[in-house]
Each structure stands twice: as C-alpha cells, then as structure tokens.
C-alpha positions in Angstrom: -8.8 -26.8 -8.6 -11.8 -29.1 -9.5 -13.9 -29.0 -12.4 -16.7 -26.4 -12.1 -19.3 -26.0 -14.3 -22.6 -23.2 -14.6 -25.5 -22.4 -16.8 -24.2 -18.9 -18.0 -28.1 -18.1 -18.7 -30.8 -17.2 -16.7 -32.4 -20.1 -15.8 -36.1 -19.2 -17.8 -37.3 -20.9 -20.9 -35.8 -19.2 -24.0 -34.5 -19.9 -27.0 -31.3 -21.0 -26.3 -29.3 -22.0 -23.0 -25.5 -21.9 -22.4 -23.4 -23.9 -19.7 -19.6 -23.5 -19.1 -17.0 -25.9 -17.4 -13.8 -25.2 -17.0 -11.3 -27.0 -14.9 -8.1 -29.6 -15.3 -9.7 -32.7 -16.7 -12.6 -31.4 -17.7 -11.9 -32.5 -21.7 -11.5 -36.0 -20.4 -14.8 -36.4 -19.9 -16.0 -35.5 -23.2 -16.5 -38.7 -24.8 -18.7 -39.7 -22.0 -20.8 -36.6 -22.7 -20.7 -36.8 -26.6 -20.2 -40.1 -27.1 -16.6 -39.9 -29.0 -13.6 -37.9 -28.5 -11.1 -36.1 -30.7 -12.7 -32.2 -30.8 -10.6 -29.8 -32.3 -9.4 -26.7 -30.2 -11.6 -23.4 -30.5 -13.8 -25.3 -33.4 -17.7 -24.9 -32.8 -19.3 -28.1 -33.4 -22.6 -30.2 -33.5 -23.1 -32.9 -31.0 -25.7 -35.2 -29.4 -25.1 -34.6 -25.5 -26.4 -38.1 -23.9 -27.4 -38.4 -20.0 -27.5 -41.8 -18.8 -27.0 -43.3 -22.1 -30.3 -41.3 -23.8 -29.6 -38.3 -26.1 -30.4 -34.8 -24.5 -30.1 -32.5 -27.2 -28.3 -32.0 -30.2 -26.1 -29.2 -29.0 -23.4 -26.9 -29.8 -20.2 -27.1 -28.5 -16.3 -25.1 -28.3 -13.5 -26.7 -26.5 -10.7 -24.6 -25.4 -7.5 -25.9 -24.4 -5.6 -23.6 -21.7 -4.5 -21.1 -21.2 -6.3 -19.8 -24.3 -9.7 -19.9 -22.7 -11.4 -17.3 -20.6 -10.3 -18.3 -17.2 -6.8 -19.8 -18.5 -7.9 -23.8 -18.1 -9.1 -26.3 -20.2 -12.6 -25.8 -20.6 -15.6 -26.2 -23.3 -18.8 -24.6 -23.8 -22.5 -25.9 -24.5 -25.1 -24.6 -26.4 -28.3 -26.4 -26.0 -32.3 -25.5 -26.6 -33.6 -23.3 -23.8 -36.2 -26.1 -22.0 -35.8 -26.4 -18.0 -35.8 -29.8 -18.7 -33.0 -29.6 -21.0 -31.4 -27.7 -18.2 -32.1 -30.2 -15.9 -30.8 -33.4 -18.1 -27.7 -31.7 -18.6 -27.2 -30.4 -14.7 -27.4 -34.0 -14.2 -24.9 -35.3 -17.1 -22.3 -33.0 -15.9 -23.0 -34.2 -12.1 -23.0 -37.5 -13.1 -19.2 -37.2 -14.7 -18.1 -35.7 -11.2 -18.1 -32.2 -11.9 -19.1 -29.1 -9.8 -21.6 -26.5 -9.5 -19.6 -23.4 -9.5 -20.1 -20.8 -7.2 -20.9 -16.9 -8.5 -17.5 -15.3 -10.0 -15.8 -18.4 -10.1 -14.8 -18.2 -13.6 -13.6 -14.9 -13.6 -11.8 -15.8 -10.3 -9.8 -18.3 -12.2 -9.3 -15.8 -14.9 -7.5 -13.7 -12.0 -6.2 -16.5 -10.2 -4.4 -17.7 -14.0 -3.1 -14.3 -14.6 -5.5 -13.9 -17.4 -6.9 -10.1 -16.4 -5.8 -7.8 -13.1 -7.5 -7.7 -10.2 -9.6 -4.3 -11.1 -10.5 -5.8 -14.8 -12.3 -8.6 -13.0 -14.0 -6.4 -10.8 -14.6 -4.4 -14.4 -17.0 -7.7 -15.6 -19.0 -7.4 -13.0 -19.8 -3.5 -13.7 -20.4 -4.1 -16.9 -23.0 -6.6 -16.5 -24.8 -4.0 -14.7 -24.6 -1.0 -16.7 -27.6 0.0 -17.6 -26.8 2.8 -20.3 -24.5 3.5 -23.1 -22.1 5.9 -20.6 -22.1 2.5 -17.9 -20.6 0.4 -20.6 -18.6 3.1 -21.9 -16.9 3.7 -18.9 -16.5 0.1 -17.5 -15.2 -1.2 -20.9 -12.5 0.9 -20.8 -11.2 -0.8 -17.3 -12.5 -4.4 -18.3 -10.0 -4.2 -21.7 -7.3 -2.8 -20.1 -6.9 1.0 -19.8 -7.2 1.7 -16.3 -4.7 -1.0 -15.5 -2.4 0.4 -18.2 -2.4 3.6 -16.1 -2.3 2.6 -12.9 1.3 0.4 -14.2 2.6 3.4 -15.5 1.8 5.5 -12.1 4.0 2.5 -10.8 6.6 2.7 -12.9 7.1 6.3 -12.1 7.5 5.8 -8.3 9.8 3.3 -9.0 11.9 5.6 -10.8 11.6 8.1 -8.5 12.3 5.3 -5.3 15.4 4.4 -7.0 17.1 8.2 -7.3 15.8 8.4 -3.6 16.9 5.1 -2.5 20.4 5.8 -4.4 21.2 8.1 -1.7 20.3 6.4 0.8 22.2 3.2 -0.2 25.5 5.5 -1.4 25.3 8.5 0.6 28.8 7.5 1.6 30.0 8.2 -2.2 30.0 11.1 -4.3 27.3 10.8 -6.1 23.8 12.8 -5.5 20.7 11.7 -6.2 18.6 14.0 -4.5 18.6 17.3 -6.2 16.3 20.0 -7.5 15.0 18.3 -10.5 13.6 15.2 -8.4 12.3 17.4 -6.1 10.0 18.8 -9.4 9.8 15.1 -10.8 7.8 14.3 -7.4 5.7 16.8 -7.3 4.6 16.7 -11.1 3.6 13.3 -10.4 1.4 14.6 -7.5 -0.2 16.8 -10.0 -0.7 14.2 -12.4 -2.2 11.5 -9.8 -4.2 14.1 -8.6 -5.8 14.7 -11.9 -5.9 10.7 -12.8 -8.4 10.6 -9.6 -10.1 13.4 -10.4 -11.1 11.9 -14.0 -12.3 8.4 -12.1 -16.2 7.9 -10.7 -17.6 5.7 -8.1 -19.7 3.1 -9.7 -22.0 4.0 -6.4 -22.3 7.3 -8.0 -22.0 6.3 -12.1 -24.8 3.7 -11.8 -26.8 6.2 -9.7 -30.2 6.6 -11.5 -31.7 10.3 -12.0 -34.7 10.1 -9.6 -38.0 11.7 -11.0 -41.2 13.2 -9.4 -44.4 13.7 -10.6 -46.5 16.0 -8.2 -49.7 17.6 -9.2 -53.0 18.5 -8.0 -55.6 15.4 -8.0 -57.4 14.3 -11.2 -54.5 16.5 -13.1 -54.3 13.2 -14.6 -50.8 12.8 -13.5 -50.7 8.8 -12.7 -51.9 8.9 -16.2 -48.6 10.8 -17.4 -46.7 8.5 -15.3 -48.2 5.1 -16.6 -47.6 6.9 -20.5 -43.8 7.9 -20.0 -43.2 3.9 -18.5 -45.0 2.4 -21.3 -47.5 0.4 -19.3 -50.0 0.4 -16.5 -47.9 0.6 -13.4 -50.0 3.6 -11.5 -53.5 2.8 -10.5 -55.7 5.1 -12.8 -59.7 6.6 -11.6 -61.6 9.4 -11.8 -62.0 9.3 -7.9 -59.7 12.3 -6.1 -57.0 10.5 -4.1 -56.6 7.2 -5.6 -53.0 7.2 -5.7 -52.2 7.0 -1.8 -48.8 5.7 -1.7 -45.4 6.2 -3.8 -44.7 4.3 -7.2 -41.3 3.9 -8.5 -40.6 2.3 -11.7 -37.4 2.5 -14.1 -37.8 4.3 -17.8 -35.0 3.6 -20.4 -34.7 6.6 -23.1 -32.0 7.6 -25.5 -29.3 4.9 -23.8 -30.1 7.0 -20.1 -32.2 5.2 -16.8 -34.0 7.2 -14.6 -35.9 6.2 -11.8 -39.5 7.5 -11.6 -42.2 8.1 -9.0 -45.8 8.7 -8.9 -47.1 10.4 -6.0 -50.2 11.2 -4.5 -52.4 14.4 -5.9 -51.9 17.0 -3.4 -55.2 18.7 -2.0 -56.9 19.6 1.5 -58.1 16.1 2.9 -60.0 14.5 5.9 -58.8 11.4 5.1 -55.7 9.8 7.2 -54.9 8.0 4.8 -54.8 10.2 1.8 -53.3 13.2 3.6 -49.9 10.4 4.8 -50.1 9.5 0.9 -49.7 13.6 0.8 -47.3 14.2 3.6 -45.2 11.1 1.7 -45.2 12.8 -1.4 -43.9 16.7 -0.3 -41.1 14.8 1.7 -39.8 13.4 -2.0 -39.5 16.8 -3.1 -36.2 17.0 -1.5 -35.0 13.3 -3.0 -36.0 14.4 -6.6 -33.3 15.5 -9.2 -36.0 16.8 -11.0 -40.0 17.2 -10.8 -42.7 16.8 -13.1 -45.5 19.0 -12.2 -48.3 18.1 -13.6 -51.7 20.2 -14.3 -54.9 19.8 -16.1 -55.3 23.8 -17.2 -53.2 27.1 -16.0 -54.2 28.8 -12.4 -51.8 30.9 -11.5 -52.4 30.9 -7.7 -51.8 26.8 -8.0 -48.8 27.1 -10.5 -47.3 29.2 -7.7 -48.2 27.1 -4.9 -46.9 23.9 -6.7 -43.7 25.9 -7.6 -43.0 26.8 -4.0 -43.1 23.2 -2.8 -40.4 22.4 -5.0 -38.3 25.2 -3.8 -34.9 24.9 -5.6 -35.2 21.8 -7.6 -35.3 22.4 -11.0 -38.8 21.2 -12.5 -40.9 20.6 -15.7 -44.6 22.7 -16.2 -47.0 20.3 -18.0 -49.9 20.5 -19.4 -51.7 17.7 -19.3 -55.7 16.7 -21.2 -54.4 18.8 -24.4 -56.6 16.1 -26.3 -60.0 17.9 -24.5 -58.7 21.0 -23.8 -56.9 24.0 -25.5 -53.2 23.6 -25.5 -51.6 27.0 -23.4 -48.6 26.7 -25.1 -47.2 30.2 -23.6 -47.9 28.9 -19.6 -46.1 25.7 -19.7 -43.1 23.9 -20.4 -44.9 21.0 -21.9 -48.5 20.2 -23.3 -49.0 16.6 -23.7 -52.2 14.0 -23.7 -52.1 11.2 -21.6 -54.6 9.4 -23.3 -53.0 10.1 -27.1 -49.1 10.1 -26.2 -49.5 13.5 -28.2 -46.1 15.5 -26.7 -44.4 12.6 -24.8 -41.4 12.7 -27.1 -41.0 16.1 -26.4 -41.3 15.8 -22.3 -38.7 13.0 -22.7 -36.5 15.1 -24.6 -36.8 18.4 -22.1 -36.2 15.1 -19.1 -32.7 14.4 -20.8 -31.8 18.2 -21.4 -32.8 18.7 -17.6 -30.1 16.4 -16.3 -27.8 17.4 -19.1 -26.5 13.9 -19.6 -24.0 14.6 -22.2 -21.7 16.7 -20.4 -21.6 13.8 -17.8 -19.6 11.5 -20.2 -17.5 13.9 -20.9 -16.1 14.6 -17.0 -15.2 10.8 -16.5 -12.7 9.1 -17.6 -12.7 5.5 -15.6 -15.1 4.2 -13.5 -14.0 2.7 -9.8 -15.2 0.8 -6.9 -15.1 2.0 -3.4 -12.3 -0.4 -2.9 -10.3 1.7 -5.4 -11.1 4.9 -4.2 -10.0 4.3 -0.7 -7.1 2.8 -2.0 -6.1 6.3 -4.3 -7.0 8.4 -2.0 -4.1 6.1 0.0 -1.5 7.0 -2.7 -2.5 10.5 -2.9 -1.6 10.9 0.6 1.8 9.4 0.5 3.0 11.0 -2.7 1.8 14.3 -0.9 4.1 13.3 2.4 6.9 12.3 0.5 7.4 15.2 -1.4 6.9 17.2 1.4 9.0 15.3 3.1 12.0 16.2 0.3 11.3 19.4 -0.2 11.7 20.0 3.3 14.3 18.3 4.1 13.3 15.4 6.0 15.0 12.3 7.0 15.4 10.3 3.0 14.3 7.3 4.9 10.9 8.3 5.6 10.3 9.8 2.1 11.4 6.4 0.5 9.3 4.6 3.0 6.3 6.9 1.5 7.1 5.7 -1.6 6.9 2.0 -1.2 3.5 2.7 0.5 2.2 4.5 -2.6 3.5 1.9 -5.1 2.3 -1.0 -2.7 -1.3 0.7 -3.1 -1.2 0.7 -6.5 -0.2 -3.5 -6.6 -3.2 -3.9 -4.4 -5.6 -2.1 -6.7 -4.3 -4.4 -9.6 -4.2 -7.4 -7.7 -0.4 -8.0 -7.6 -1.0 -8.4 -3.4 -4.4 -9.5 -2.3 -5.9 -11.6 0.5 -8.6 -14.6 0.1 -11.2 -12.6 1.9 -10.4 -9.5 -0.5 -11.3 -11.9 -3.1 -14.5 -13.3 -1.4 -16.0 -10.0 -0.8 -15.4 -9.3 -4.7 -16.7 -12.9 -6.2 -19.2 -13.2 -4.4 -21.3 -10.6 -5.8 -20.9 -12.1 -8.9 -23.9 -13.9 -11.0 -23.7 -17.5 -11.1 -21.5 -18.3 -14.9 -19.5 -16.0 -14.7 
C-alpha cells in the first residue's frame, strides 16, 4: 500500500494542528522533511519541518516503526502550530516527497487490514467519535477495547464445540461411539438462551445516539421563545413583544449533566387570521406527537388554558411552567416549574425535572454493547440458526442439516468480527469515516 498521510484536525485555525502518515517507506523520507535522520522509535521530539528547503515550523514529531503503530506500519506523527498556512506548507512538503492524501477511515482500515483490531472495533472508532454523552462513550468503549469481540469469540468457540460432538456422529456414525445424546441436546439450547440474552443487552447506535426531542408549546407572549433561548444558552429564537413572532419551528441541541437532547421552539398557539401564523400553529400541534416530552409554557395559571394546553399533548408526558416569576407572583402549588426567563431564576431546576423526565439513568443500566445495523441483522442471523438446529436435534432431524445450521451461525459470527468480509463491506464502513482517521 502507498504512503498516505491526513491532518487528523479540523482544518480551522487553533492552537495546534496534527498530521499522520503511515505507509511502507514512509520513514525514508524523513530526512528530507527534517533535515537529518536517525529518530528514535516512539520518542517525541523537536524538529524544524522544511518545505522546499525553507523551515515551516518547529514541530513535534513520533515515529513508530510497525507493527507497533496504530494501523500496524511504519508511520510518524506531526505536531505543528495551528495556522492554515502552516497547514498548507506542510500539505505541500508531504506532496512534494510523493506521499498521498488519504481517504476518510483509511487508517483505521489498515489497522483492520494489519490485524491490529476486528472488524466491529473499527466500526467501534467511528461511534465513539460521535458520542455525544458520557453513556455513548461508555458503551462504544467497551466494543472499541475489546469486549464485544471477546464475546462474540467465545459464542464461537461454543458452536464449535457443539459442531464437533454433532459432526462426530456424522463422521463415525458407523462406530460405536455416540455423540448425540441428551446432554447436547441441553448444551444447544442453553446457548440459545444465552445468545438470546447477549442480543438482548446490545442497542442500535441508530437508537443509542438517538437524541430526546423536546417541545416547548405555549400560548403567545407566555414568553416561551424566551425559555427556549435561556435553557440553549444563547439567542437562537427570535424574541418580541408582538403575538406571533415565532412562525416556524427551531431546533437546537442542549448538553446537560453528560445527556443531548434536541429542542424545539414552536409557534404561540392562539386564534389567528393570519395564513401564515396559523401554518406556524398547525406545524407546531403536529410536533406534539414527535415530542418525548413537552414544555408547556405559561405566563400565570388559567385553568380553562392549562386544560386546553394539556389536551393537546394528549399522552405525552409534559412539564407545567411558570414563566415571568421575576414580575409576577410565583404559584408554586399550580405548576411543575416557576422560572424567569429574563433572570435564569429556576432553570437548574427545569433542567433537572428534563433529565428525571426521560429517566436517563436507568437507560445505562439496560445496555450492555452498542451495535450497528450491520450487526444486528447479522445476530438476528445466528439467532435463527441456533433456534433451527436445536430444533432440528431435538426432533430428530436429519444431523446433517443441524450441523449445516451450525456452520451458518458460527460463519455469522466471523463476519461480524471481520474474519470473512468483502471490499464493498469495507467501503460502505470507511467511508463514513472523518478524514485522519
């Protein structure tokens, strides 16, 4: 494979920038970069990096010498000052010595490729690059270093076992010897029971990284835009004193106590002439039904428009606030929240009451690994023929087929590792990948 190399940061100014190369004759070239030769293995030094003969930075710099590196080549790491141009001058040095531009993934393809991680561990980088809570990186960790693989080996080894007792009597049926008796009959279906549960422990990152969607609904000048803008942090909602300024929906992300949620303003709902206030409305009610949970938002306590708000969310579980507590008279005993916009007075409280709402912490606790859909499909696969071949012993079915069901479930499991894999597979999974990595 050629030598590739990639800024592993985002290409903005910052402090600090970092490129990778990795590839067979990559450390060759370091003396044209550097200026001199000899760099100890997994030493961090100080260099000048020169480009066309003029310094570009003084930089720092590893060198690894494979397969003790990340992607199991030779390879070396650059640590330079965060300018584009400095980006730039050393995009160019590395052209200029006949190296590549890799492609997004490639590194961690050539991790895979090297026998450095399993298939699913690679795939496990990527999640964890974009968790975006505590319980994301949690649960992706535990694939990336190793556990999930470590299972899904041992679920291997147990078919095999149980493929050799079967395959025993098919190979020496002839002889006296049995193989197929009562106790493997038990052996096979404890193993169901066991793979079942294993599945049952996983999530779909489609589901894991699923933000909790929020709503805030409320009648107009309730002052709810103003709530919305004070739980993000900044001005995201378009604030007045005008009835209907907010016409369409806003959706912004808030980060609290290591959870994401996703977050939507909505139009103040009221009796209207205007077109294109009352679609801003007809919008809003048909979020109710999206919304894992709704803020209602009200300026003082009306009965008659508690319950009409309350109706419109139907079975969705909501919060009561109180907003304008700094000008009016907190009514502690009518709603679930009394906060002020304006002050921030009672925000830690709301957020609080958001994360009991969705009752995070029990979440973390349910989950064990998180998957792809590629995985899921694929253990849903084994499930079914661990299921057929003990049904297939137990009731005394040809042995042929039940050892056939076996391979297939054990050749599922090398494809979620990676032991069998085709280059498309492995484009579809890289490609997602950010560029370094």
């Amino acid at each position: 494979m050629s030598v590739v190399f990639a800024l592993a940061t985002p290409p903005a100014k910052s402090a600090i920038c970092v490129f990778r190369v990795s590839g067979s004759g990559c450390l060759k070239k370091l003396a044209d970069l550097f200026g001199r030769g000899g760099f100890e293995f997994g030493r961090f030094y100080v260099n000048d990096l020169f480009y066309k003969k003029n310094i570009v930075d003084r930089v720092g710099l590893i060198v690894f010498k494979g397969p003790n590196s990340y992607t199991g080549e030779d390879s070396f790491e650059v640590y330079a000052h965060g300018g584009l141009g400095v980006m730039s001058s050393i995009v160019g040095a590395f052209r200029d010595v006949g190296f590549d531009e890799a492609p997004g993934g490639e590194f961690t393809k050539r991790a895979f490729l090297n026998n450095k991680i399993s298939l699913n561990e690679a795939e496990a980088v990527s999640d964890l690059i974009d968790s975006t809570d505590e319980r994301g990186v949690a649960l992706s960790s535990k694939s990336l270093f190793g556990e999930l693989s470590k299972k899904v080996v041992s679920f291997s080894e147990e078919i095999d076992s149980i493929r050799v007792r079967v395959e025993g009597d098919i190979d020496f049926s002839d002889e006296d010897n049995e193989y197929v008796d009562g106790s493997l009959v038990g052996d096979l279906k404890n193993l169901c029971n066991r793979f079942d549960s294993f599945v049952a422990g996983c999530i779909n990152k489609r589901l894991g990284y699923e933000k909790n969607r929020i709503l805030l609904i409320g009648p107009v000048n309730s002052g709810k835009s103003s709530v919305f803008n004070r739980l993000l942090g900044f001005e995201r909602a378009l604030v007045s004193n005008t009835p209907g300024t907010t016409r369409d929906l806003i959706g912004s992300e808030l980060f609290y106590e290591s959870s994401s949620f996703s977050v939507f303003d909505s139009a103040g709902i009221r009796e209207t002439k205007d077109m294109v206030e009352e679609a801003g409305i007809a919008a809003s009610l048909s979020q109710i039904s999206d919304a894992d949970l709704v803020l209602m938002v009200f300026e003082e306590y009306n009965p008659a428009v508690f319950d009409r708000f309350k109706g419109l969310c139907g079975d969705k579980p909501f919060i009561n606030i109180q907003n304008k507590v700094d000008v009016n008279e907190p009514e502690v005993n009518s709603f679930d929240c009394c906060v002020s916009a304006k002050s921030g007075a009672g925000f830690d409280i709301l957020k609080s009451q958001i994360v009991s709402a969705f009752d995070l912490g029990a979440k973390e606790d349910d989950f064990n690994f998180i998957i792809r859909d590629r995985h899921e499909a694929l253990f849903k696969k084994v499930v079914l023929d661990l299921n057929k071949s003990h049904e297939g012993l137990s009731g005394g079915e040809s042995i042929e087929l039940v050892a056939e069901d076996l391979k297939n479930a054990r050749s599922h499991l090398d494809e979620m590792v990676g032991k069998k894999f085709s280059d498309s597979l492995l484009g579809d999974i890289f490609n997602d990948f950010c560029i370094g990595k």
